[in-house]
C-alpha positions as CSV (number, residue, x, y, z in Angstrom):
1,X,-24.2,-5.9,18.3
2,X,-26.5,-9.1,17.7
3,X,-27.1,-8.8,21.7
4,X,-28.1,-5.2,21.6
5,X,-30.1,-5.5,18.7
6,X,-32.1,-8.7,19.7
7,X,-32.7,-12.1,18.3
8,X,-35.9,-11.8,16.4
9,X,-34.8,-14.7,14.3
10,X,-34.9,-17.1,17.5
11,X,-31.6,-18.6,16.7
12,X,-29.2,-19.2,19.1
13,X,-26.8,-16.6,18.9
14,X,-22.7,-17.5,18.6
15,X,-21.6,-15.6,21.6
16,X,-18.0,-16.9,21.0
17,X,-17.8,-15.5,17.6
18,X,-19.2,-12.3,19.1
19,X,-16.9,-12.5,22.1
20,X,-13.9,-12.9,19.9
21,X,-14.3,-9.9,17.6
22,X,-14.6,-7.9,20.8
23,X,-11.3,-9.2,21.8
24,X,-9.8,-8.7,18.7
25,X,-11.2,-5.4,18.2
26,X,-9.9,-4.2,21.9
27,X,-6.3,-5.7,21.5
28,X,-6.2,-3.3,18.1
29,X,-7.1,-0.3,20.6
30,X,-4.5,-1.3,23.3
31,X,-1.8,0.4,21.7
32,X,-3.7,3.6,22.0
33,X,-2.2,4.8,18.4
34,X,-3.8,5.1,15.6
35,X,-0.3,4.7,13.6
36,X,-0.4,1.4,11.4
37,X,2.2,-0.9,12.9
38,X,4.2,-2.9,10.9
39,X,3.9,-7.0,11.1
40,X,5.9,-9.3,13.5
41,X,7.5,-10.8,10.7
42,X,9.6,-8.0,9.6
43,X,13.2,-7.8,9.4
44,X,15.7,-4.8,10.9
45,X,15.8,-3.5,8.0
46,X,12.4,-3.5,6.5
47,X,11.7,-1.8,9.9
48,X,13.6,0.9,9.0
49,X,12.1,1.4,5.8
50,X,9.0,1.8,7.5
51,X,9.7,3.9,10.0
52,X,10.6,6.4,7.4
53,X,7.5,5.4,4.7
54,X,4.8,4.4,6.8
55,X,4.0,7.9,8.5
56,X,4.4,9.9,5.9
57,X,1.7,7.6,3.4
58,X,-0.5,7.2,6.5
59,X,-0.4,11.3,6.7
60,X,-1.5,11.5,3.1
61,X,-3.8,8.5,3.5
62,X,-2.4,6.5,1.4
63,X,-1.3,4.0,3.3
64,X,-4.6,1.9,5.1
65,X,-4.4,-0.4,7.9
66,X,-5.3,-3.3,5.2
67,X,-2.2,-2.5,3.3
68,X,0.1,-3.0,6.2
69,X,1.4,-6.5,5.2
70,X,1.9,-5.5,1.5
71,X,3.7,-2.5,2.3
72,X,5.9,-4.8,4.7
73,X,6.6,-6.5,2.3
74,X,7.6,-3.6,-0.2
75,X,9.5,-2.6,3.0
76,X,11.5,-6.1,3.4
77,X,12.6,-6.3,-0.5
78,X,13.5,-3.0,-0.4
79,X,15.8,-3.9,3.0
80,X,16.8,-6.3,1.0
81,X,18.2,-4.0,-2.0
82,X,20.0,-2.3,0.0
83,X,21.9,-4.8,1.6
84,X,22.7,-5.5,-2.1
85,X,23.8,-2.7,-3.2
86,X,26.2,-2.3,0.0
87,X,28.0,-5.8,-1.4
88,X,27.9,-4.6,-4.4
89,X,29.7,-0.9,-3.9
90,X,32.6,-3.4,-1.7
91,X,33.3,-5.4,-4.2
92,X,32.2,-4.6,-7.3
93,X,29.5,-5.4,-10.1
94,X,31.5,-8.1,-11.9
95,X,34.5,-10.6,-11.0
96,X,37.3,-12.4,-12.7
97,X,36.7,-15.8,-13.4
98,X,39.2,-18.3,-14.4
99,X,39.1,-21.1,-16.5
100,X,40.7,-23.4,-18.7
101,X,40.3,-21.8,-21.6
102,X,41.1,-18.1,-20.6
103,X,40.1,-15.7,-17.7
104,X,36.6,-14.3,-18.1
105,X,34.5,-10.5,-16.5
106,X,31.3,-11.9,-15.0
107,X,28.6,-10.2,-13.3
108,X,28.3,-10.5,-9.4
109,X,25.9,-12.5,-8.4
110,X,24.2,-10.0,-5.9
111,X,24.3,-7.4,-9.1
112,X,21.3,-10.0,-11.1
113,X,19.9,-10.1,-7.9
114,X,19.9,-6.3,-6.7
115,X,18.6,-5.5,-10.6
116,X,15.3,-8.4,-10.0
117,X,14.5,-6.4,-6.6
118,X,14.8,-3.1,-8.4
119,X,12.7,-4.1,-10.8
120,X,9.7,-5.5,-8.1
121,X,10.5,-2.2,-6.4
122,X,9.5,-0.5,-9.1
123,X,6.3,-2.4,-9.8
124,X,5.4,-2.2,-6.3
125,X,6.4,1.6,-5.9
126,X,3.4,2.3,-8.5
127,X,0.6,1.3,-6.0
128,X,1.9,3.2,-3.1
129,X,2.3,6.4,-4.9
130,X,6.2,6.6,-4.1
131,X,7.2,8.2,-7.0
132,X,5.8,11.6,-8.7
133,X,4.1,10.6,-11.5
134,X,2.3,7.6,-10.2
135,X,2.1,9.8,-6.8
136,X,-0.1,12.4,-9.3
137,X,-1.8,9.8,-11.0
138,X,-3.8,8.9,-7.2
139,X,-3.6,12.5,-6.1
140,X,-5.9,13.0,-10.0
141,X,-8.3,10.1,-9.5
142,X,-9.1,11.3,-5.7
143,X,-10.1,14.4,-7.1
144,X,-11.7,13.0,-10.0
145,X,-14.0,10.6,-8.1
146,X,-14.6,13.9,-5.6
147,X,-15.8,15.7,-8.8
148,X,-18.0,13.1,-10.0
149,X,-21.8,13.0,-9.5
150,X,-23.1,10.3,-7.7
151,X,-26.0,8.1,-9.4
152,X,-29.1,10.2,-8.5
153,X,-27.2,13.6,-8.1
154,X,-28.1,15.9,-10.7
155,X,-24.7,16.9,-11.4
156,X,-21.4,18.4,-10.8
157,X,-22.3,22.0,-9.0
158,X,-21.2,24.9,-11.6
159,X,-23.3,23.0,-14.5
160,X,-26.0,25.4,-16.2
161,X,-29.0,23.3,-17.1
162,X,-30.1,23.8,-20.7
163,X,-33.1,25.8,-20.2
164,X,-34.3,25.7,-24.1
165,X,-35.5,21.9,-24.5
166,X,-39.0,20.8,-23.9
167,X,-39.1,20.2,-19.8
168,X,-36.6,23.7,-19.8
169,X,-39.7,25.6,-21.5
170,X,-42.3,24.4,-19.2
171,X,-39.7,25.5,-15.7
């Protein structure tokens, strides 16, 4: 762009920095897809979870290309909940524990962890819209902020202008 636009500053132009934004902006369109693909770094199962997600919020442009590593990572915890919840519906939310003084109930120690997660999930569920309230609550401000005047309009379309002040008169 700096090329094509000239150099009127007469300072030596970085062509490396140049040449590697061209190369990273041609490996993004080597896939030929404009679907968001999910980071390296993802597990099997946090795949999963966004191969199910990821198209649908991409389809209601929710999901951005710059929120592919946070959704991952909604993705991986939410892998990892699961996974949780599988060892916990084999053997149980709590276990006998034996000890000098008597047997005792205690909670498994996947069930604090599966109940942390579910709580992040929830957190994290907000921002991506993937329940119906909070889904409602971005579907309202997109419509708010399509309502709203910009600085120099002159208002939302529909409005009357008060025709009986001063300026009104003189129209």
């Amino acid at each position: 762009m700096k090329k094509a636009k000239g150099n009127s500053g007469h300072r030596p132009i970085k062509t490396a920095d140049i040449e590697a934004e061209a190369h990273a902006a041609a490996k993004l369109g080597e896939t030929g897809s404009t679907e968001i693909q999910p980071p390296d770094w993802l597990n099997a199962d946090g795949r999963k979870v966004w191969a199910e997600l990821a198209p649908r919020l991409s389809a209601m442009k929710i999901l951005q290309v710059i929120d592919a590593h946070t959704f991952a990572r909604y993705c991986q915890v939410f892998g990892r909940w699961v996974q949780l919840e599988k060892v916990l519906n084999d053997e149980g939310t709590t276990y006998e524990s034996e000890s000098p003084h008597g047997s005792y109930v205690r909670s498994h120690p996947a069930f604090m962890q599966a109940d942390r997660l579910n709580r992040s999930l929830i957190q994290m569920e907000s921002g991506f819209g993937l329940n119906p309230a909070d889904r409602q609550r971005l579907f309202a401000a997109r419509a708010a902020a399509a309502n709203t005047p910009g600085l120099f309009d002159p208002g939302v379309s529909g409005e009357k202008k008060d025709k009986t002040g001063a300026i009104g008169v003189l129209n």
